[in-house]
Phi, psi and omega in degrees: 000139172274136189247163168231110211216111185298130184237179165233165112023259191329314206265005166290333194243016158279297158339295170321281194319314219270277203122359206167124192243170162221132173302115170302140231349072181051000178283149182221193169243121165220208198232105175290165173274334173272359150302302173284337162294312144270086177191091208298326167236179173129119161288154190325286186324294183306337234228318194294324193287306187295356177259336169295348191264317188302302155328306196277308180321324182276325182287346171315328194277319224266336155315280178331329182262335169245046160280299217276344180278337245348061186278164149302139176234151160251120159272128196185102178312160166202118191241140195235127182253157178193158186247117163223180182264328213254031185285152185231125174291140155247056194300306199294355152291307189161157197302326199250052208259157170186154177207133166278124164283338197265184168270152150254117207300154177277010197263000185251345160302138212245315195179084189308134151292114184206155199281165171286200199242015171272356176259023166269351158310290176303346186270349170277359186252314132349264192292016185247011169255318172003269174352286160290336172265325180295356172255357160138322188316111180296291229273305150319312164300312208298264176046280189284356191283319172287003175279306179313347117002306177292137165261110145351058152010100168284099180242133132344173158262341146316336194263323177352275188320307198274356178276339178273325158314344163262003188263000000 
């Protein structure tokens, strides 16, 4: 199953370096059965994109949190898509919800998403809002709807080292 699993930065040059990350507690995004069921149209690419958007929306948090840690942050949404065998449906999470029990190998990476460096202002605005637009605050969603704007950078899994040698 193709997976979408909200990353940093951080959890990108863990990947390089490791060979492997494990998704924190295991959540990831796919295109679910209860995905496709609520949505009256759409094909697998559309259906995909909305669990890879679902995805880049969760590394806002997952920024946030280790902002909130004061480690260095690079602000940069980041989505790791990967083919695993083992996803466990969460429909009672949310439709496109899944959770991995292994780490995801780097031999299992299909292909990272990562915003450009022209979105880290918004994405640093984001993310200090995340929060308050998941409770409901319209002026913190729009916030995050505008970072969520940025269309995702597409790298192989092979350009990974040199894309983080260059950040």
């Amino acid at each position: 199953m193709r997976i979408y699993v909200p990353a940093t930065v951080s959890v990108l040059e863990q990947l390089v370096a490791d060979g492997q990350f494990f998704p924190l507690s295991g959540t990831a995004f796919a295109v679910t059965p209860a995905l496709r069921e609520s949505y009256a149209e759409g094909d697998d690419e559309e259906l995909s994109e909305i669990a890879l958007e679902e995805a880049a929306r969760a590394s806002l948090r997952l920024i946030s949190g280790e902002h909130a840690s004061g480690n260095p942050v690079v602000f940069r949404r980041a989505v790791i898509a990967a083919d695993v065998p083992n996803a466990v449906l969460r429909p009672d999470l949310d439709d496109a919800v899944v959770r991995v029990s292994d780490p995801v190998r780097l031999d299992q990476v299909a292909s990272a998403h990562l915003d450009t460096a022209d979105a880290t202002e918004d994405v640093e605005a984001a993310v200090m809002a995340v929060d308050e637009a998941d409770l409901g605050d319209p002026d913190a969603e729009f916030v995050v709807s505008t970072a969520a704007d940025h269309a995702l950078a597409w790298y192989a899994q092979q350009e990974l080292p040199f894309l983080l040698e260059l950040m």
